[in-house]
C-alpha positions in Angstrom: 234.5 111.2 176.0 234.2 112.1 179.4 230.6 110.9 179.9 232.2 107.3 178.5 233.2 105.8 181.8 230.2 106.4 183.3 227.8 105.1 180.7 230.0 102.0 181.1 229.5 102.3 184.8 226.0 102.5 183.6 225.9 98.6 181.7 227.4 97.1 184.8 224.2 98.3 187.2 221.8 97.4 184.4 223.3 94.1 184.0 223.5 93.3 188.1 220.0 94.6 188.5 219.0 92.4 185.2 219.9 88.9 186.5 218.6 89.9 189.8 214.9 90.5 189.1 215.4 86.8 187.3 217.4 85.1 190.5 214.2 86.8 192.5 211.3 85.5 190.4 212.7 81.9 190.4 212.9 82.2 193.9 209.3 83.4 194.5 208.5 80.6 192.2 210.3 78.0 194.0 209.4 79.1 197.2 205.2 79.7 196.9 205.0 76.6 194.3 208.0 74.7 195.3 209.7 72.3 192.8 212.8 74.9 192.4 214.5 73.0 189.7 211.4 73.5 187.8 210.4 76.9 188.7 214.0 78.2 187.9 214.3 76.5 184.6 210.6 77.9 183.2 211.5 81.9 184.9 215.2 81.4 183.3 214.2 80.1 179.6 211.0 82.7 179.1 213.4 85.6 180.7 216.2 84.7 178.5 213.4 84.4 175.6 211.6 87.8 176.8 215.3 89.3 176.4 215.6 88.4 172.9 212.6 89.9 172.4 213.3 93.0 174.0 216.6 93.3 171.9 214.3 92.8 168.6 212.3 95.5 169.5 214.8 98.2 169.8 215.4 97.9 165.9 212.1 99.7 166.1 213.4 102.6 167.9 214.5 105.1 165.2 214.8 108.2 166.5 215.1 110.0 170.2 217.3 107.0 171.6 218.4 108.7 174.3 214.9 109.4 175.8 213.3 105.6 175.1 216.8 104.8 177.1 215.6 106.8 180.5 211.9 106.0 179.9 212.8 102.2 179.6 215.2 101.7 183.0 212.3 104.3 184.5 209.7 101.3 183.6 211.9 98.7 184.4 212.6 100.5 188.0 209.0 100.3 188.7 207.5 97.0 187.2 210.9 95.1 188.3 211.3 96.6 191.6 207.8 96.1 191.9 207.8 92.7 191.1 208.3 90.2 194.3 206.2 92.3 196.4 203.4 91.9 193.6 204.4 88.3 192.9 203.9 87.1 196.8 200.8 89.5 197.0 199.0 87.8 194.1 199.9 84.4 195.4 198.2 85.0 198.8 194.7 87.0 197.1 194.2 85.8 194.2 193.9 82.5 192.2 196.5 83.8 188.8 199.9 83.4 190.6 201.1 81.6 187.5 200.0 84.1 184.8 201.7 87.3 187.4 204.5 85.3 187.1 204.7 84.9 183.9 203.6 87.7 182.5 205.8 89.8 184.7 208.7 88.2 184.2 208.3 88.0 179.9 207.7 92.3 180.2 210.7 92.7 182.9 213.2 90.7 180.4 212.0 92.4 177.6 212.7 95.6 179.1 215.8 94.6 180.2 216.8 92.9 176.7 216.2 96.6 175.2 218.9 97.9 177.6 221.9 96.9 175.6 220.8 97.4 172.3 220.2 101.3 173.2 223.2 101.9 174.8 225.2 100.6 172.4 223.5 102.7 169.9 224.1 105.7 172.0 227.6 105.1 172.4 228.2 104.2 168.9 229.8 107.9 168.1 232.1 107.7 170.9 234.1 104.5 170.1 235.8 102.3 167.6 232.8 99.7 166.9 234.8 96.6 167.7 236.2 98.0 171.1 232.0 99.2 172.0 231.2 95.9 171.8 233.9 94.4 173.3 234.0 96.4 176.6 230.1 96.4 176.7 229.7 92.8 176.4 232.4 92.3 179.0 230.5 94.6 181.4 227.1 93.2 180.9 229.0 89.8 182.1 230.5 91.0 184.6 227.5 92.7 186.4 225.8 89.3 185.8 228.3 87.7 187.7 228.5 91.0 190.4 224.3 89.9 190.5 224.6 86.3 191.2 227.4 86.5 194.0 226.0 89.3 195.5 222.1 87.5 195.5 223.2 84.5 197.2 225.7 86.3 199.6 224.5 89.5 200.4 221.2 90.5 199.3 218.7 87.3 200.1 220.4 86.4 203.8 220.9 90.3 204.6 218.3 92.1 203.2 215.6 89.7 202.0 213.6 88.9 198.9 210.9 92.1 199.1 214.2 94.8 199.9 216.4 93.2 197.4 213.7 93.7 194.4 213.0 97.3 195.6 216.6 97.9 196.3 217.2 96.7 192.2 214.3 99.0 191.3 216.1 101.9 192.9 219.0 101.5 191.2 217.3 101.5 188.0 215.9 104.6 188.9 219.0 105.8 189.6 220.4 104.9 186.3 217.3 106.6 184.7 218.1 109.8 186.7 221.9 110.4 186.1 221.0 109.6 182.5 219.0 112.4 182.6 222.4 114.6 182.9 224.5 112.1 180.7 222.9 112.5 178.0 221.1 116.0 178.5 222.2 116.9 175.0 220.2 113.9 173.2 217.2 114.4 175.1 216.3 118.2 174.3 213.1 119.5 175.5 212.3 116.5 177.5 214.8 116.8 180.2 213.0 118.1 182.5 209.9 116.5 182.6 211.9 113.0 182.4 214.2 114.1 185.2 211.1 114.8 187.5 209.8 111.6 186.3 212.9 110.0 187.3 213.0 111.4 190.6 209.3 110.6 191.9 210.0 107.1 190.6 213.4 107.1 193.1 211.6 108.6 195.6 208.8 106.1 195.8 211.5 103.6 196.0 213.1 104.6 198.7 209.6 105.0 200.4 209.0 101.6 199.0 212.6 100.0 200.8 212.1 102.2 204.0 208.5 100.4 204.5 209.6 96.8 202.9 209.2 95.3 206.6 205.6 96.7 206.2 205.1 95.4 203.3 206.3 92.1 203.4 204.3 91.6 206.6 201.4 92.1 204.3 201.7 90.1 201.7 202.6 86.9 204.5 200.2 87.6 206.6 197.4 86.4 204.1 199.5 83.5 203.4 199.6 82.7 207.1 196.1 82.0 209.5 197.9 82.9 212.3 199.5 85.8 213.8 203.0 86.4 212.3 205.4 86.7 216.1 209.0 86.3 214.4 210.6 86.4 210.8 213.9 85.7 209.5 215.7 85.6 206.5 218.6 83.4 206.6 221.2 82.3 203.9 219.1 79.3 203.0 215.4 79.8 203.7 213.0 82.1 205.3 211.8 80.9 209.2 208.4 82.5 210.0 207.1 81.5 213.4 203.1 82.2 213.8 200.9 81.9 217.2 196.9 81.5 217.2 194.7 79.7 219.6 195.8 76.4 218.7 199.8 77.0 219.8 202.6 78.3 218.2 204.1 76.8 214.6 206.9 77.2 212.6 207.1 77.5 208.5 210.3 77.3 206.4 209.9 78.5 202.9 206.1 78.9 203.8 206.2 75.0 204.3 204.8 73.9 208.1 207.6 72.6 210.2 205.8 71.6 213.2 202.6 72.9 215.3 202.9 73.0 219.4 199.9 71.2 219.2 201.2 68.2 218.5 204.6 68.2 217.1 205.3 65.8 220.5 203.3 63.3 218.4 205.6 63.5 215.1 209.0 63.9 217.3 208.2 60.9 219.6 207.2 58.9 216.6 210.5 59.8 215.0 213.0 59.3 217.9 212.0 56.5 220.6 211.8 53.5 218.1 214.9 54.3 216.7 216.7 54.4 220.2 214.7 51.3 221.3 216.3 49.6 218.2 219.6 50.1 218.9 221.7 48.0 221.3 223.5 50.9 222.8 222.0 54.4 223.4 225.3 56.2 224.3 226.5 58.8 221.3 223.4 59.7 218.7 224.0 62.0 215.8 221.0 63.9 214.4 220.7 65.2 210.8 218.9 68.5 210.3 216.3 69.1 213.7 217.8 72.3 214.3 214.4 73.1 216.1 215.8 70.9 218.9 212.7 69.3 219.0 214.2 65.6 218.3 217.1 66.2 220.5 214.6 66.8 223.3 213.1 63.5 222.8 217.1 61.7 222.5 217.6 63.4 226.3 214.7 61.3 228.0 217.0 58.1 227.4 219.3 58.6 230.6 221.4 56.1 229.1 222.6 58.7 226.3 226.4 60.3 226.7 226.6 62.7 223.4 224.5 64.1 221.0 226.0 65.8 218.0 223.4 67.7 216.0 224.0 68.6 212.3 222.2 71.3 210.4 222.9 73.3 207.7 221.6 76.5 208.9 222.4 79.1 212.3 219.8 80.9 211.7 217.5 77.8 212.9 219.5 76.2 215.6 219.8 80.3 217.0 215.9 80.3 217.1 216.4 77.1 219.1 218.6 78.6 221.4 217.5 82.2 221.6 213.5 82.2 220.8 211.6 81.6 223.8 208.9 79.8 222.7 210.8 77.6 221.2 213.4 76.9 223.5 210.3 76.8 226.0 209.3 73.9 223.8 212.7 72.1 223.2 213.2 72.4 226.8 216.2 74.4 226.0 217.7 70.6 224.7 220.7 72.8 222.4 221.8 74.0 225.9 222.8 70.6 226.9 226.2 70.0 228.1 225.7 66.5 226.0 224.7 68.3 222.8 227.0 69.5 220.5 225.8 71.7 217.0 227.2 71.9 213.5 226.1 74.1 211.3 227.3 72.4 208.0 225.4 69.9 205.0 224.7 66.8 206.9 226.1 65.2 203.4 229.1 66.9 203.0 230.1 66.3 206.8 229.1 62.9 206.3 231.1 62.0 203.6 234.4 64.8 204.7 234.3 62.2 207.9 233.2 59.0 206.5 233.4 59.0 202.5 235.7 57.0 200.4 238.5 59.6 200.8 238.2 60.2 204.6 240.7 59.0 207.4 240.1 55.2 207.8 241.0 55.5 211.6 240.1 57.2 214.9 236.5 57.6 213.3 233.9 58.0 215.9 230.6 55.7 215.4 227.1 56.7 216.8 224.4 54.2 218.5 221.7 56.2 216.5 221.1 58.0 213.6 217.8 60.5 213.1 217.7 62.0 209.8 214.7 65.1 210.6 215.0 66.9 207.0 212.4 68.8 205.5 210.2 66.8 202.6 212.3 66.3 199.5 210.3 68.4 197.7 213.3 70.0 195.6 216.9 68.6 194.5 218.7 70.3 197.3 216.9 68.1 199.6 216.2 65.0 197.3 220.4 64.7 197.8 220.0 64.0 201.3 217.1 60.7 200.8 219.9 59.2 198.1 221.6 55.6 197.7 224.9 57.7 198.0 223.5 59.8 201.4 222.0 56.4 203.3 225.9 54.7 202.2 227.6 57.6 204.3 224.8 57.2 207.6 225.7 53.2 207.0 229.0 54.1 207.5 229.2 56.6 210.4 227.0 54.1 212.3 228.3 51.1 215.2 227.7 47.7 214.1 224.4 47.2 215.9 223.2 50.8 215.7 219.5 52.0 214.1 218.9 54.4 212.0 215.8 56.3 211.1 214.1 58.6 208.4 211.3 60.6 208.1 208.9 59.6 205.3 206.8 61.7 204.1 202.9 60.1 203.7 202.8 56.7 202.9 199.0 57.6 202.2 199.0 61.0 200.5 202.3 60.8 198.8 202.5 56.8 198.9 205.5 56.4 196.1 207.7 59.2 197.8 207.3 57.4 201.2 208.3 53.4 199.3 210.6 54.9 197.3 212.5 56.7 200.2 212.2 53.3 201.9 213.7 51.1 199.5 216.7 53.4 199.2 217.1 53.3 202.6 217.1 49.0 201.8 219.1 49.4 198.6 222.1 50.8 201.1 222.8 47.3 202.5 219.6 47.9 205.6 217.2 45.9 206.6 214.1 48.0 207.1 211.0 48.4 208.9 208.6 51.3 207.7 206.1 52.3 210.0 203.6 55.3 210.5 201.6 57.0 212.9 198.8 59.8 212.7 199.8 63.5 213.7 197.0 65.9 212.7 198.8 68.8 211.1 200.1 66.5 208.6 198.0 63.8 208.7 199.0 60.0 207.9 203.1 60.3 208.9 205.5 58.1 207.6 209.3 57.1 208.8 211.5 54.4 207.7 213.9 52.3 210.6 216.4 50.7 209.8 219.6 48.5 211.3 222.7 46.5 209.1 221.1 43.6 210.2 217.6 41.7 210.5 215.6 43.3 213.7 212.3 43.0 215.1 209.7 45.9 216.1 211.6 47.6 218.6 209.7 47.5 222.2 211.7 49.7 224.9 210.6 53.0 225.7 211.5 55.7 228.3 208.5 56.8 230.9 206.9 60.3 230.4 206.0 60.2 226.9 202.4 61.9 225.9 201.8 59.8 222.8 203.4 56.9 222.4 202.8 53.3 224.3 204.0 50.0 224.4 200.9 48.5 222.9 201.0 50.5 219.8 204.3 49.9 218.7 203.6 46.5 216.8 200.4 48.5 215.0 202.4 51.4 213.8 204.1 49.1 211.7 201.5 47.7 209.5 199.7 49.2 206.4 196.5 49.1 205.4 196.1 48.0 201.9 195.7 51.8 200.6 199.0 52.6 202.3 201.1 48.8 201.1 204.3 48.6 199.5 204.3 49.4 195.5 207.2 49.2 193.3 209.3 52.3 192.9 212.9 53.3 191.9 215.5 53.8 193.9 216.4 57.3 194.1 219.8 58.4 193.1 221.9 61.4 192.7 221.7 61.5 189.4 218.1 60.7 189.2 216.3 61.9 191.8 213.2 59.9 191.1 212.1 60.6 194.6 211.7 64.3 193.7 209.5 63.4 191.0 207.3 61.2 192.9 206.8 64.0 195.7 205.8 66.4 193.5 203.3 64.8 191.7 201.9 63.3 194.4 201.4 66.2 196.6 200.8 68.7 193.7 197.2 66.8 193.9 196.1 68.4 197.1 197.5 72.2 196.3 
């Protein structure tokens, strides 16, 4: 009885490194082929499925119990710590992602779905049947829930997605090992050679966690044509900043943020016909730009008094303050005295300040609004391109402020970019898409917008590289591959917009 507790001990670590290997292949997933609500649905359903399996199988396990026990966490130790640095490695060198993926996921839940089924079986002889299953069950829960917590908390922001799986892998190892002495009586003659077998397997994953740095930097550097100067796992998405002959960029998620060589192109695009719309210039509240970049370009219009800039994640607006070659290329804008940062969800600030159940008075009102967000190329994001979102930015604005959007393509992704704008109209704006050509993403789209009926905006501030007078009026007419089309409007609890960027850019991948 006194090898009990620690068995149970055992079904809580086999059930926290279970649901881990399945939090990290959805993540790989959603991060190399975006589309996470996809991605986490397919790697949740076949892992569940491969589980089932696994527990079928174990019917066929008649005799020696003990030893298929050690031999199975000492597989699942290897192939499911193994498996996100061999998931991102296949991605970058070679053209089968999908089957790695799938395949590795369907033999990891199997293994794990044979777990349960063998120790119960094992600890059959030890305990009333009803109570077994009852305090087993609970366990396995509970680790699932110890897993989930400690993924999002702990191991993604703190230790990354590479460490975490080999971390997991060592733990199964570990299981695998002490088993070896738990149940030295069931395993006989084997002992030995599966406690040797046990130990090289925890050795290599130590190895395997020591050099995880190493080995990340591997696997990204094929995903990257530049050289790799600065990576960061943060609570919300990996920053990897690159440098080659053509400048420096910035990826989130292994998605291009911007290129040195001509981000000024994108950012000027995106603030100064906004600011030239507005009436007053004084207080401007940005959404997302933690780069700083589109706060630089709000700071060449003397006129402006206060800049509050909202974005979810510290980790980026700290590589805005602290990197140098970014601050170098935000002119150190987050230094300002006039800029203020909050690191919070631009929609959940929004509507904690100007939602339905906010203060009605002392509310502060800004001149402009920039919304700089990623591409809505997953739900998270698709939230903040809403009917719901665009009601709150209406509401935080003055009477005769602008607001603006990026867009997405109106040429490559041309239902994402109407669809955004007509949401933007649906929230009680007039609009006035317009778009402008920035090489590393080609045809570039934004959407401006003001409460009331406004014409192409012609004020702009001296000492701007790209931008002139004389193209405003162009940048806001399409060409007839690039006109208006009918689209839904995309809502919460739709999200059509999410569905439109991802089969339109899914063509070019």
């Amino acid at each position: 009885m006194r090898r009990v507790p620690l068995l149970f001990l055992t079904v809580l670590v086999i059930a926290t490194c279970g649901l881990v290997y399945e939090l990290l292949a959805g993540a790989v997933a959603s991060y190399v082929l975006g589309d996470s609500v996809t991605q986490f649905s397919l790697v949740i359903g076949l892992y569940l499925s491969a589980m089932g399996l696994g527990s079928y199988l174990s019917r066929f396990v008649d005799v020696k119990v003990a030893r298929v026990f050690v031999e199975v966490e000492l597989a699942t130790a290897l192939l499911g710590g193994a498996s996100t640095p061999l998931l991102f490695l296949s991605f970058a060198m070679t053209d089968v992602f999908r089957v790695v993926l799938y395949g590795t996921v369907i033999v990891v839940g199997a293994l794990v779905g044979l777990e349960i089924p063998l120790l119960l079986r094992i600890l059959k002889d030890e305990l009333e049947f009803k109570e077994l299953v009852a305090k087993v069950l609970s366990l396995d829960y509970l680790g699932a829930l110890a897993g989930s917590l400690l993924f999002a908390i702990v191991f993604v922001p703190e230790l990354g997605l590479v460490r975490t799986s080999l971390l997991m892998g060592l733990l199964n190892g570990a299981v695998g090992l002490g088993s070896t002495w738990l149940l030295a009586d069931r395993l006989g003659a084997a002992v030995l050679g599966l406690r040797i077998r046990a130990g090289l397997v925890c050795a290599l994953m130590i190895v395997a966690v020591v050099f995880s740095g190493e080995i990340t930097r591997f696997a990204e550097d094929d995903l990257y044509t530049d050289r790799i100067v600065f990576v960061r796992q943060t609570a919300y998405q990996r920053l990897v900043l690159t440098r080659g002959r053509t400048g420096t960029s910035l990826y989130i998620d292994g998605n291009l943020q911007f290129s040195s060589l001509d981000e000024y192109r994108y950012h000027e695009a995106l603030v100064h016909p906004a600011m030239g719309a507005a009436r007053e210039r004084r207080n401007v509240l940005v959404l997302g730009g933690g780069d700083g970049l589109a706060v630089r370009e709000v700071l060449k219009h003397p006129e402006v008094r206060r800049v509050v800039l909202v974005d979810l994640d510290p980790g980026m607006t700290w590589l805005a303050r602290s990197l140098p070659p970014v601050r170098e290329l935000n002119g150190d804008s987050l230094g300002d005295p006039r800029v203020r940062v909050v690191n919070e969800d631009a929609m959940v600030w929004l509507d904690g300040r100007y939602g339905r159940a906010a203060p009605r008075t002392g509310r502060e009102t800004f001149d402009v609004v920039i919304a700089d967000f990623p591409d809505p190329n997953n739900f998270s994001l698709g939230k903040l391109y809403t009917r719901r979102f665009y009601g709150l930015v209406r509401a935080a604005m003055s009477a005769s402020g602008a607001f603006v959007v990026q867009s997405t393509s109106p040429l490559f992704a041309r239902q994402a970019f109407w669809c955004i704008a007509e949401t933007v109209q649906s929230a009680g704006f007039h609009v006035r898409p317009y778009h402008v050509a920035v090489p590393s993403f080609g045809e570039w789209g934004y959407v401006l917008a003001r409460t009331e009926a406004f014409d192409v905006p012609r004020h702009l501030p001296s000492g701007l590289r790209y931008l002139e007078h004389e193209m405003l009026t162009s940048m806001f007419r399409f060409a007839a591959d690039m006109e208006r089309i009918p689209v839904e409007i995309n809502r919460l609890d739709n999200q059509a917009l999410v569905r439109y960027y991802e089969r339109e850019w899914r063509r070019f991948q």
